[in-house]
C-alpha positions as CSV (number, residue, x, y, z in Angstrom):
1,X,-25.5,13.2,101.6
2,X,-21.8,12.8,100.8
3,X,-20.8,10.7,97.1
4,X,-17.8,8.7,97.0
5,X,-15.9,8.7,93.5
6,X,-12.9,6.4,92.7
7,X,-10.2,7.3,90.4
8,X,-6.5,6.8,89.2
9,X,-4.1,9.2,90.5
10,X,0.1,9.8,89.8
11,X,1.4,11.3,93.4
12,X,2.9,14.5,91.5
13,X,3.0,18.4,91.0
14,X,3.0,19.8,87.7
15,X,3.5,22.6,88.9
16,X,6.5,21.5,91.4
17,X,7.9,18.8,88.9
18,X,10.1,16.1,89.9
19,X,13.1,15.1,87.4
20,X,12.9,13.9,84.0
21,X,13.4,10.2,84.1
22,X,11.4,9.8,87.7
23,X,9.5,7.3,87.7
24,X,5.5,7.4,88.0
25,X,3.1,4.7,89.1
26,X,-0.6,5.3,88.8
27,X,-2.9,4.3,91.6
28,X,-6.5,4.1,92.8
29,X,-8.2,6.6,95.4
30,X,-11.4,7.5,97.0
31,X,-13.2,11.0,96.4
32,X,-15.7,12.2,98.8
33,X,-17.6,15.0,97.6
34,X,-18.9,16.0,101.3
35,X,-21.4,18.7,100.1
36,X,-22.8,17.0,97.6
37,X,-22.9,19.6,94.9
38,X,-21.2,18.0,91.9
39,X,-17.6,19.3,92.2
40,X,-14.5,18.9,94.6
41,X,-13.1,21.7,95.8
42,X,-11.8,24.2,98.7
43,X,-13.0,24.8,101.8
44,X,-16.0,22.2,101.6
45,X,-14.8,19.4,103.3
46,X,-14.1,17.8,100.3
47,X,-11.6,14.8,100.7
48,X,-9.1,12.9,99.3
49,X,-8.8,9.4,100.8
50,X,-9.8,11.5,103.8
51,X,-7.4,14.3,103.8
52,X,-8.9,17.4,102.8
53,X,-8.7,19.5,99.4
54,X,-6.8,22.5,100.1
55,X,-6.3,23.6,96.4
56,X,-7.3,22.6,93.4
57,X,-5.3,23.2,89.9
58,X,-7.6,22.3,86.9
59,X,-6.1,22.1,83.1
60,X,-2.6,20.9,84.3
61,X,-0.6,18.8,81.9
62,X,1.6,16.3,82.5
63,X,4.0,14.5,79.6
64,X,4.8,10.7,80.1
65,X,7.2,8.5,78.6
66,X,6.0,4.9,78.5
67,X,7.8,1.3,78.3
68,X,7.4,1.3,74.7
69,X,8.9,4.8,74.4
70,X,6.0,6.6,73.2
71,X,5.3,9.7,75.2
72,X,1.2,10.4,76.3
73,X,0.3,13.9,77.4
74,X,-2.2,13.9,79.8
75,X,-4.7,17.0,80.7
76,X,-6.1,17.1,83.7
77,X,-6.8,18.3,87.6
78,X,-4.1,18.4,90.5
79,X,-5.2,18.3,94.4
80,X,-2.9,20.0,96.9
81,X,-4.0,18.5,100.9
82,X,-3.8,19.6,104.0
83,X,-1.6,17.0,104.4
84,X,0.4,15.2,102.1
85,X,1.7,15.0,98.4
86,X,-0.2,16.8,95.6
87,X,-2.0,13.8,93.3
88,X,-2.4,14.7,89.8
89,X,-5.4,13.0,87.6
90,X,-7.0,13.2,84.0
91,X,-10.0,14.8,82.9
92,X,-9.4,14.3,79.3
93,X,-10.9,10.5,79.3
94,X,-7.3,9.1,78.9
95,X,-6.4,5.9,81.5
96,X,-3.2,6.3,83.0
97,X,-0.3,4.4,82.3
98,X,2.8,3.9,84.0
99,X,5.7,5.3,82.6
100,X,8.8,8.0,83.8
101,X,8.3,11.4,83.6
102,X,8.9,14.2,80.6
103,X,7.5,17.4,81.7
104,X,4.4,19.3,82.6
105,X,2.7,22.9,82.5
106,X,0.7,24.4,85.3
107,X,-2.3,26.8,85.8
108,X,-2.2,29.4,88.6
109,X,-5.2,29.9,89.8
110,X,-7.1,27.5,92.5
111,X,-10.5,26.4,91.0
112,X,-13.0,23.4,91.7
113,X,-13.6,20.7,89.5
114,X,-17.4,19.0,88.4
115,X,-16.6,15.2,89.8
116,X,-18.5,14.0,86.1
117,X,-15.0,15.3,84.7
118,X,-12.5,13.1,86.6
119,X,-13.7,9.7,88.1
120,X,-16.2,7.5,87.9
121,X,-18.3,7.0,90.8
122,X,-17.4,3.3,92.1
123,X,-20.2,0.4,91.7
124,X,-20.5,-3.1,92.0
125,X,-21.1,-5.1,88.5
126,X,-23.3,-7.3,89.5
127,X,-23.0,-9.3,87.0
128,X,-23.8,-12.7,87.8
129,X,-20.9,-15.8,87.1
130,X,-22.5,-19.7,87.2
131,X,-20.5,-21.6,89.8
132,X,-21.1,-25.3,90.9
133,X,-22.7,-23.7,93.5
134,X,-25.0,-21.6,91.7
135,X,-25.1,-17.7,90.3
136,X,-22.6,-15.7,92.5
137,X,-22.1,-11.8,91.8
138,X,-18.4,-11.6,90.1
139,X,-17.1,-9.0,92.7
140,X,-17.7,-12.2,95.2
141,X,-15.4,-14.5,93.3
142,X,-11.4,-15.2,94.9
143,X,-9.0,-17.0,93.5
144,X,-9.2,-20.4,94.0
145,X,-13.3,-20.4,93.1
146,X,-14.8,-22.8,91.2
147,X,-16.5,-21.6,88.1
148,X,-19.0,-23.4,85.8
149,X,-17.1,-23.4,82.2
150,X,-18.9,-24.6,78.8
151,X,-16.1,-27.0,77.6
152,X,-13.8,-28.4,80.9
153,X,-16.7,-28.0,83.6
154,X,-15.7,-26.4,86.7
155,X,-12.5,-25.0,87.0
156,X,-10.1,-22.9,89.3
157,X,-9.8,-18.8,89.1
158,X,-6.3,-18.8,89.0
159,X,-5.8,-15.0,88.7
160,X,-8.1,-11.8,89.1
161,X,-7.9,-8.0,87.6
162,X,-9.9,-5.6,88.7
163,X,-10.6,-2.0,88.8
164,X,-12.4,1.3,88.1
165,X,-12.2,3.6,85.2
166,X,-13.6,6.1,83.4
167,X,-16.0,5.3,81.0
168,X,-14.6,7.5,77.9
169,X,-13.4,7.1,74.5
170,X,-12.5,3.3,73.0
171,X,-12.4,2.8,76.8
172,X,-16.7,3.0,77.3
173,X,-18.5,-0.3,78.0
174,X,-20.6,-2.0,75.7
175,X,-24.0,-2.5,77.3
176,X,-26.6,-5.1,75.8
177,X,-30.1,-4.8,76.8
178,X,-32.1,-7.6,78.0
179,X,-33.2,-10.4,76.0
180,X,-30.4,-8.5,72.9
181,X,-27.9,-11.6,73.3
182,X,-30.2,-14.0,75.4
183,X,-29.6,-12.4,79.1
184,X,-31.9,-11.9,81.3
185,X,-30.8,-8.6,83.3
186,X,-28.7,-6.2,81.1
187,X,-25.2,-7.1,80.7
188,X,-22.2,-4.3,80.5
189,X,-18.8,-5.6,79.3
190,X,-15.7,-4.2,78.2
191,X,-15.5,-3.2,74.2
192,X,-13.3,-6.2,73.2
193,X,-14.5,-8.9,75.5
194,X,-15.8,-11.7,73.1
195,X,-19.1,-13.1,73.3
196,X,-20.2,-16.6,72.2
197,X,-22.5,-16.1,69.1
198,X,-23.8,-19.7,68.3
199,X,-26.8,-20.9,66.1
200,X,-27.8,-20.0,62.2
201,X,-25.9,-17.2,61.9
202,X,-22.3,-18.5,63.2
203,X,-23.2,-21.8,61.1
204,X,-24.5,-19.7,57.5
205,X,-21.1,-17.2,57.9
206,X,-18.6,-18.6,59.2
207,X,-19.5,-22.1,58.9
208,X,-19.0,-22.8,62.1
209,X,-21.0,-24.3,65.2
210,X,-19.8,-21.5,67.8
211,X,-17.5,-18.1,67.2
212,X,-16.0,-15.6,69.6
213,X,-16.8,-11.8,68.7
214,X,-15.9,-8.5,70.4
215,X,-18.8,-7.3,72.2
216,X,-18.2,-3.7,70.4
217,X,-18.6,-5.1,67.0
218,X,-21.8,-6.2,68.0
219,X,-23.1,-2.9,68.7
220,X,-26.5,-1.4,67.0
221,X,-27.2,1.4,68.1
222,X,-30.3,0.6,70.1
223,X,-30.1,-3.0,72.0
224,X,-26.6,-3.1,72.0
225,X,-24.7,0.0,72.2
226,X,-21.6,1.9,73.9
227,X,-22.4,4.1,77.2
228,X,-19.9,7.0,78.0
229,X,-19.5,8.5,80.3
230,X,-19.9,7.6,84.4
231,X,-18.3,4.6,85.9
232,X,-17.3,1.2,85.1
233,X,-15.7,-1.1,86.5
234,X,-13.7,-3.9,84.8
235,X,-13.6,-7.5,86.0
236,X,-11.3,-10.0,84.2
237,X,-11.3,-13.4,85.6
238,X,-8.1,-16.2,84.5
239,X,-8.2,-19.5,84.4
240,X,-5.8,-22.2,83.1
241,X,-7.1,-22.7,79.9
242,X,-8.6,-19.9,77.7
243,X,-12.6,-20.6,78.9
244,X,-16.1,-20.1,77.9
245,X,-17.9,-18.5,80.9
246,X,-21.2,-17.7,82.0
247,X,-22.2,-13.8,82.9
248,X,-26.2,-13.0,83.1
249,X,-26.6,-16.5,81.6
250,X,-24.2,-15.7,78.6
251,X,-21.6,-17.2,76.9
252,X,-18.1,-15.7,77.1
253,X,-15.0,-15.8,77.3
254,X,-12.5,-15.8,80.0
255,X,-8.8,-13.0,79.9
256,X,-7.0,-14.9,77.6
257,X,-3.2,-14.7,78.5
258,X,-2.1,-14.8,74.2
259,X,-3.7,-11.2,73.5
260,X,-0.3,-9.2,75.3
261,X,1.8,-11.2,73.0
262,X,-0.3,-11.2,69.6
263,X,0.8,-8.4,67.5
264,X,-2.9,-9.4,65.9
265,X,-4.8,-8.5,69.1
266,X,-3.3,-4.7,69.1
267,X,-6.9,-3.5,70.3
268,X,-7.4,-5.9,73.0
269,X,-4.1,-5.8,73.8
270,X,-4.5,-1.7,74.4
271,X,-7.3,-2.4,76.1
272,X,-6.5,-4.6,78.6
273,X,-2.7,-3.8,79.5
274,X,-4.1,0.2,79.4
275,X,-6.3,-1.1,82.6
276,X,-4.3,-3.8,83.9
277,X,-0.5,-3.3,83.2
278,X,0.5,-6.4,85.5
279,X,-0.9,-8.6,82.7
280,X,2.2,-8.7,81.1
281,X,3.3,-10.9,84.1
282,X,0.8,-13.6,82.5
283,X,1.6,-13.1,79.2
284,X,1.0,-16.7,77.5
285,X,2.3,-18.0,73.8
286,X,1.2,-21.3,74.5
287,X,-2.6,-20.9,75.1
288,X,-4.8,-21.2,72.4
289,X,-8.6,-19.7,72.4
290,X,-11.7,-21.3,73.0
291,X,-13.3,-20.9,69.9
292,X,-12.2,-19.1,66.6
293,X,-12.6,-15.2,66.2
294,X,-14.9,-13.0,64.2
295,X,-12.5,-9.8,63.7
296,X,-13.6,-6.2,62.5
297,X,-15.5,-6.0,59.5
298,X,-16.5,-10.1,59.6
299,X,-18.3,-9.3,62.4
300,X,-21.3,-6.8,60.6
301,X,-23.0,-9.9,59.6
302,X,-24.0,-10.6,63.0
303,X,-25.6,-7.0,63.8
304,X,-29.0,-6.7,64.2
């Protein structure tokens, strides 16, 4: 039976490069391994958003300056199609980022590439929001929903990101087993998205009722730990106020608009601009967050 993979793409040729300076925007794309046997390649049936795979140019490179003027060299696989542009993607566990091109060095002989190496196969969370209305899968959620909140009650989505990626690298979710933070079904979030720790432990550290703490510093290795490898797929849900949430019955919190201006939040700020570069447009100074933060090495306390 035929497995659909989603990745993130740049329309280019290594191998045919465009000029230095031209600009490249990263998008999203269906897979279809049509034969089922773990790689895309020629003469298969193999597709790329329904086109077919005519060649296939593994350990490319392509060289990208970004807005910040760093430059990020990316390996990875280029598709020729029967019909349109080459499309050029990683392998090497790096997220694309917009950015103009610098150069790029090409392989010359036509291969396949194992579909584990490039994209991850596309899912649906699952993960289940509290809404007035009652549990509602996240994917469901539009803007304009009503969702249940810990400290304002229900309140309006007023923005949503969303997308897939691979699981590699700082990028890999954090997934906590049930009953490891008080969820019933298992719970997979992004590495810096802050959980809720309340109780003894928040009161006996920090002194406080309630703290927010990245859900990767929470890791132990057994109940809680960091999954490579395979998809995920990233959900981040905006709201007027920085919010305390409810996903799998946890407490969490909601994008908060301050990390892509906080020199402090360098991590999250990686993180979350890496996936979703049209943050910046909700960039926020003004908003404060729900609850004081547990950073880095504050945080071992809480382990189990």
């Amino acid at each position: 039976m035929p497995t659909s993979f989603e990745d993130q793409f740049f329309t280019v040729d290594p191998g045919a490069p465009p000029p230095a300076g031209t600009q490249l925007v990263f998008q999203r794309v269906e897979f279809i391994d049509e034969n089922d046997d773990g790689n895309i390649g020629t003469n298969t049936g193999d597709t790329f958003n329904g086109v077919n795979v005519t060649n296939v140019w593994e350990n490319d490179t392509l060289t990208v300056e970004l807005p910040s003027g760093a430059q990020v060299t990316y390996t990875g696989v280029t598709f020729y199609l029967s019909s349109g542009s080459p499309v050029f993607t990683p392998t090497d566990g790096q997220v694309l980022q917009n950015g103009t091109f610098v150069s790029s060095t090409f392989v010359t002989q036509s291969t396949q590439t194992p579909v584990g190496s490039f994209g991850p196969t596309c899912f649906t969370p699952g993960t289940l929001i509290e809404t007035p209305s009652g549990a509602r899968p996240i994917e469901d959620l539009r803007i304009g929903d009503l969702v249940e909140t810990l400290d304002h009650g229900p309140q309006p989505i007023r923005y949503i990101v969303d997308g897939c990626f691979r699981a590699a690298n700082e990028f890999a979710p954090i997934r906590f087993e049930v009953g490891s933070i008080g969820n019933d079904l298992p719970l997979v979030v992004s590495p810096q998205h802050r959980m809720l720790i309340s109780g003894w432990k928040a009161e006996l550290f920090y002194e406080q009722a309630s703290v927010l703490v990245a859900a990767k510093h929470l890791v132990n290795g057994h109940s809680v730990r960091q999954v490579f490898g395979g998809p995920v797929r990233y959900i981040h849900l905006l709201f007027d106020r920085h919010e305390i949430i409810f996903g799998q019955g946890v407490p969490s919190e909601s994008y908060f608009p301050g990390h892509a201006c906080d020199a402090l939040e360098s991590a999250t700020n990686h993180e979350l601009l890496s996936f979703f570069p049209e943050l910046l447009d909700y960039a926020d100074t003004t908003q404060t967050t729900a609850r004081s933060i547990v950073r880095g090495k504050e945080a071992v306390l809480l382990v189990n």
